[in-house]
C-alpha atoms as one frame of an Amber mdcrd trajectory, in Angstrom:
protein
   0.393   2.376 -44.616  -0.726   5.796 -44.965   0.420   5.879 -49.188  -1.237
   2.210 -49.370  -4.283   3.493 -47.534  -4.150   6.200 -50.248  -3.936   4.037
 -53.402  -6.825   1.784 -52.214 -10.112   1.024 -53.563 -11.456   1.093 -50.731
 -13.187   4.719 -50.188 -13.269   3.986 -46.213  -9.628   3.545 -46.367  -8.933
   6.362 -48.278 -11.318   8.380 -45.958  -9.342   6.963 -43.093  -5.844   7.651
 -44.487  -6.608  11.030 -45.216  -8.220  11.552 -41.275  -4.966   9.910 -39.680
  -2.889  12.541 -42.524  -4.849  15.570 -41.254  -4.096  14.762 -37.796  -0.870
  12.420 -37.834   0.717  14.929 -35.231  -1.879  14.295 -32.631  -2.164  10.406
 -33.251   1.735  10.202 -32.894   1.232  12.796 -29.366  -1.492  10.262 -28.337
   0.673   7.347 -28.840   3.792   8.809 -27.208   2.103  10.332 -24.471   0.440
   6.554 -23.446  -2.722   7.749 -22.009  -5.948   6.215 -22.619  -9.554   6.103
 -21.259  -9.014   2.071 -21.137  -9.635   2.114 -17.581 -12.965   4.220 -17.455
 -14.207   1.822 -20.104 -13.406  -1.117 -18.265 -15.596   0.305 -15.138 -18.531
   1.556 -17.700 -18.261  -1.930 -18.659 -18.444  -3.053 -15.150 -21.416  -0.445
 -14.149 -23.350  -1.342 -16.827 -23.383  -5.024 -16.150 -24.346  -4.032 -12.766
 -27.153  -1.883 -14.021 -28.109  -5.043 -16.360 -28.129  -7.546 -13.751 -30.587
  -5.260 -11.230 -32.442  -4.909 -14.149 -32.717  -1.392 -13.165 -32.895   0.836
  -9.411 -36.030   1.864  -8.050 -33.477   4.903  -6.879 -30.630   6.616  -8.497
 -28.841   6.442  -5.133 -29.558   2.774  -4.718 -27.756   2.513  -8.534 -24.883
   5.523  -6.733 -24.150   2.807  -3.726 -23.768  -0.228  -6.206 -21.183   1.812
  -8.188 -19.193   2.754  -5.144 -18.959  -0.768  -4.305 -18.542  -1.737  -7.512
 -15.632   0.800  -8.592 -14.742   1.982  -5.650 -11.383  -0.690  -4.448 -13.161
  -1.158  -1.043 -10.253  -2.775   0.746 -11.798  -2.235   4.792 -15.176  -4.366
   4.079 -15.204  -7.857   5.857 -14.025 -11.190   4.075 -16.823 -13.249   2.265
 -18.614 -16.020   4.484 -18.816 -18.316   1.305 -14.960 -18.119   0.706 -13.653
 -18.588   4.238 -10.142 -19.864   2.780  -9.130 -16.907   0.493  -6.166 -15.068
   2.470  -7.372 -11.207   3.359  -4.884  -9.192   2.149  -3.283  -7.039   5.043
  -1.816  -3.387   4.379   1.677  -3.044   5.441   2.888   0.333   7.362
């Protein structure tokens, strides 16, 4: 890809190829290692629908609370009153 990427028309490509070149042996690290931010994005993703839903916080800490129970895998809060038939999950020791 990286010779194709080369040859192109395409100056992006080119510009590309040569980026991934310069630093094939940390793309190749990043690959084998398998870590990635994909799980902060997701709850960015999920804090900032929060944040657009409020349409704002009068208070940061009013915005601080929503993301705690928001991101924060809760597990001792009670069991919804509008889904009475959902199983609670119970920890096992």
């Amino acid at each position: 890809w990286l010779s194709w990427a080369s040859r192109c028309r395409l100056e992006p490509f080119k510009r590309l190829g040569r980026t991934i070149s310069k630093h094939l042996p940390g793309v190749l690290n990043g690959f084998n290692a398998g870590k990635h931010n994909g799980r902060v994005e997701a709850m960015n993703r999920s804090l900032q629908e929060a944040r657009a839903r409020a349409r704002g916080y009068r208070r940061v800490e009013n915005f601080i609370a929503m993301a705690y129970l928001i991101a924060g895998k809760l597990t001792h809060l009670p069991a919804s009153p509008f889904a009475p038939f959902l199983p609670v999950p119970q920890e096992t020791t």
